[in-house]
C-alpha positions as CSV (number, residue, x, y, z in Angstrom):
1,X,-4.2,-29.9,-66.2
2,X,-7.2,-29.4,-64.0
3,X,-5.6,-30.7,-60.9
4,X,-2.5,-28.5,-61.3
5,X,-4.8,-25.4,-61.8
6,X,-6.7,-26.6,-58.5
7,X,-3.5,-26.8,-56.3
8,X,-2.0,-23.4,-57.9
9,X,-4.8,-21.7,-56.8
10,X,-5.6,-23.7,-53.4
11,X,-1.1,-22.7,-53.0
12,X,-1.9,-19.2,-53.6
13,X,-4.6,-18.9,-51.5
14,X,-3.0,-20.4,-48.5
15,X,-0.2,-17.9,-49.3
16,X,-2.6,-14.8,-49.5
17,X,-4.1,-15.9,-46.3
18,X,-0.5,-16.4,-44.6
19,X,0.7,-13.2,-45.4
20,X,-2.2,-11.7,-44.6
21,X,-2.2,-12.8,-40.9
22,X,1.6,-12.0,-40.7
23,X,0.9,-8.4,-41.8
24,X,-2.0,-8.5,-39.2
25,X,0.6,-10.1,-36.3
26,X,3.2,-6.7,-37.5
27,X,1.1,-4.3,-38.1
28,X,2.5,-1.1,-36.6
29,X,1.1,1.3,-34.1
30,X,2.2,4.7,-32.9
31,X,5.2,5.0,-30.6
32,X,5.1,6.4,-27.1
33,X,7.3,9.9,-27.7
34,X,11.3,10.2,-27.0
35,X,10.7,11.7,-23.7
36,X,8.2,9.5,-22.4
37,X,9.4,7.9,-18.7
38,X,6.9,5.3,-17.1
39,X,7.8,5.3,-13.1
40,X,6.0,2.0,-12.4
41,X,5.4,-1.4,-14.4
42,X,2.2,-3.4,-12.9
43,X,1.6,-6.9,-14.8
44,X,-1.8,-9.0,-14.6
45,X,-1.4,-12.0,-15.3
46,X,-4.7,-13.5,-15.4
47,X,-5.9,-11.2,-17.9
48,X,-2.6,-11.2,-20.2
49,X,-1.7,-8.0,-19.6
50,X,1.1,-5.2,-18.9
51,X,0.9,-1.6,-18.1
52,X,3.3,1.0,-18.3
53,X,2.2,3.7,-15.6
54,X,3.6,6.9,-14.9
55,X,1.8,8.8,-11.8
56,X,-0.5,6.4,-11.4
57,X,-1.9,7.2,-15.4
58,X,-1.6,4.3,-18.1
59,X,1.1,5.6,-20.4
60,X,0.7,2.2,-22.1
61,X,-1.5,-1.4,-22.3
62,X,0.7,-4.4,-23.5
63,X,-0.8,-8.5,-24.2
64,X,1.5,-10.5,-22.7
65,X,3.0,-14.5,-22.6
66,X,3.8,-15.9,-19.4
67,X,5.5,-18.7,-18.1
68,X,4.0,-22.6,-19.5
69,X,2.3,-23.2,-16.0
70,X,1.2,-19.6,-15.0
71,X,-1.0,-19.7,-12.4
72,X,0.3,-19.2,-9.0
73,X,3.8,-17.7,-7.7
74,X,7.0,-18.8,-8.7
75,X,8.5,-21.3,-5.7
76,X,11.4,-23.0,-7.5
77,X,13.6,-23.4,-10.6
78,X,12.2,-25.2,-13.7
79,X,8.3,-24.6,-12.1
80,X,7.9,-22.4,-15.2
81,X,5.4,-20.0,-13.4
82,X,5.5,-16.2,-13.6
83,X,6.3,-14.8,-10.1
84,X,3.9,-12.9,-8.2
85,X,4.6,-9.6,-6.2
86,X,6.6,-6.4,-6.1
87,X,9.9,-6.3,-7.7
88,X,12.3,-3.8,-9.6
89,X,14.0,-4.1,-12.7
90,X,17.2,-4.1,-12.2
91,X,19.3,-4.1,-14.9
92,X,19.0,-4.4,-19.2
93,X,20.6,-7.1,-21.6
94,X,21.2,-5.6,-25.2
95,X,22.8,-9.3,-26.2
96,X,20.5,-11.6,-24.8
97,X,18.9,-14.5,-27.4
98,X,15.3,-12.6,-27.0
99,X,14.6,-9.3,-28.6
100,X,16.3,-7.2,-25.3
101,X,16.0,-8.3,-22.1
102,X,15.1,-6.9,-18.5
103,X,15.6,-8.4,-15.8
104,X,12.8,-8.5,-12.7
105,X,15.0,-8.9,-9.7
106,X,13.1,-11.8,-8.6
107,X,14.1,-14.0,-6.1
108,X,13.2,-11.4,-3.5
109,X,14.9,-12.9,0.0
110,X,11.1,-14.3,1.0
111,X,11.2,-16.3,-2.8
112,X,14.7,-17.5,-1.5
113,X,13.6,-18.9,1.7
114,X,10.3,-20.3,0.6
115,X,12.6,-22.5,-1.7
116,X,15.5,-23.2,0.5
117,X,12.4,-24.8,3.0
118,X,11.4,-27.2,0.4
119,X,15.0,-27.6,-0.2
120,X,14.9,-26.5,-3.7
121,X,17.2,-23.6,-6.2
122,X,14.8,-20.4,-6.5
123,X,15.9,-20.1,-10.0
124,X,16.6,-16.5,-11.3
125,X,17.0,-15.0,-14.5
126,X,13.1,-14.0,-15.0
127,X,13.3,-11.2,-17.7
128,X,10.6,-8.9,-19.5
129,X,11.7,-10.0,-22.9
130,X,10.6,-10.3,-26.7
131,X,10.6,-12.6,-28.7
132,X,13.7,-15.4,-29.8
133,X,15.7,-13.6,-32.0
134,X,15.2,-14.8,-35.5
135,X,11.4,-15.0,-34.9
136,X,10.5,-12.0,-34.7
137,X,8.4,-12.3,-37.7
138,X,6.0,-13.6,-35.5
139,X,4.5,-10.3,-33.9
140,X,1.4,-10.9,-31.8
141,X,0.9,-14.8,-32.5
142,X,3.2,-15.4,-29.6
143,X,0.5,-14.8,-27.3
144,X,-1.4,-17.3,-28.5
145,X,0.5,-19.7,-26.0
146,X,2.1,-19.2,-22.6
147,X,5.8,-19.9,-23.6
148,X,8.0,-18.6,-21.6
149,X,10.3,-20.5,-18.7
150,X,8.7,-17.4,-16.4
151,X,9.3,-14.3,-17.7
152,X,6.8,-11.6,-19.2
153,X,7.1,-11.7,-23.2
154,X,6.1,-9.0,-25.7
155,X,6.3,-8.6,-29.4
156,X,10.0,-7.1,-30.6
157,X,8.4,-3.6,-31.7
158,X,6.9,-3.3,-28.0
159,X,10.1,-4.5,-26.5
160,X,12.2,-1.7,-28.2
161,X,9.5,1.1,-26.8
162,X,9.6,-0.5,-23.4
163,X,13.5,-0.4,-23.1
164,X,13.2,3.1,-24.3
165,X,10.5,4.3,-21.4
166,X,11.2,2.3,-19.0
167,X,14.6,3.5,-17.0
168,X,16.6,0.7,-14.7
169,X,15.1,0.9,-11.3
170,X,11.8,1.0,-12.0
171,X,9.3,-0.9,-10.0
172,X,7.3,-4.0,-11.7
173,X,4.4,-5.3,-9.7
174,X,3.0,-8.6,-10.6
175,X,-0.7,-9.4,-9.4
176,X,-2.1,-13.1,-9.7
């Protein structure tokens, strides 16, 4: 009896604990308003970070995952780095299997060359994205880990303001 009383309570504290840190990983904050319009995206990526700019004023600060090796510009498909530089954001994805999807027009014709001379694929398809549908129960813990293929991740609720705010066109600069 003393041993099932043990593990109940050693259960329901891991429990406690768990849901705790899940609130903590979805706990909301206040939204950027309806009108809001950022003009420029400018990512660091040492320093986990993404800011939403809009005349040269922060309009917002995001933590960001990266790529699995993300150090260094993007030179090739499958590299998994983050690519470095000034690019736009070119079109949206409502359907994609992240939470929304934005795509970074990256490769740039300099990201094309560079590869085609080590007579390798560019790759493509680098997105500001959330996070896997399904798992979106995982809020902020995904940036405990670069785990990305390259793109720029953010939690689902951040996604959903940054696809509001951010209008197609806009310029994204990513610094080392």
């Amino acid at each position: 009896m003393k041993r099932f009383k043990k593990t109940s309570i050693f259960t329901a504290t891991i429990i406690l604990v768990l849901g705790g840190f899940l609130t903590w990983a979805n706990r909301p904050y206040s939204s950027l308003p309806n009108s809001t319009e950022a003009d420029q995206v400018v990512v660091f990526k040492q320093q986990r970070i993404m800011r939403l700019l809009y005349d040269g004023k922060t309009l917002r600060e995001y933590q960001i995952a990266l790529g699995d090796n993300p150090e260094g510009h993007k030179q090739f498909e499958g590299d998994e780095r983050t690519p470095e530089g000034t690019y736009s954001l070119d079109y949206r994805n409502p359907n994609s299997e992240f939470h929304l999807s934005y795509h970074i027009s990256y490769p740039n014709a300099d990201d094309r060359r560079t590869a085609e001379l080590a007579a390798r694929d560019s790759g493509g398809n680098i997105m500001v994205h959330g996070i896997r549908n399904g798992f979106g129960w995982i809020g902020c813990l995904h940036r405990f880990t670069d785990w990305t293929d390259g793109c720029i991740a953010i939690k689902n609720q951040e996604m959903t303001e940054f696809w509001q705010v951010v209008p197609v066109g806009t310029s994204i600069e990513i610094n080392p």
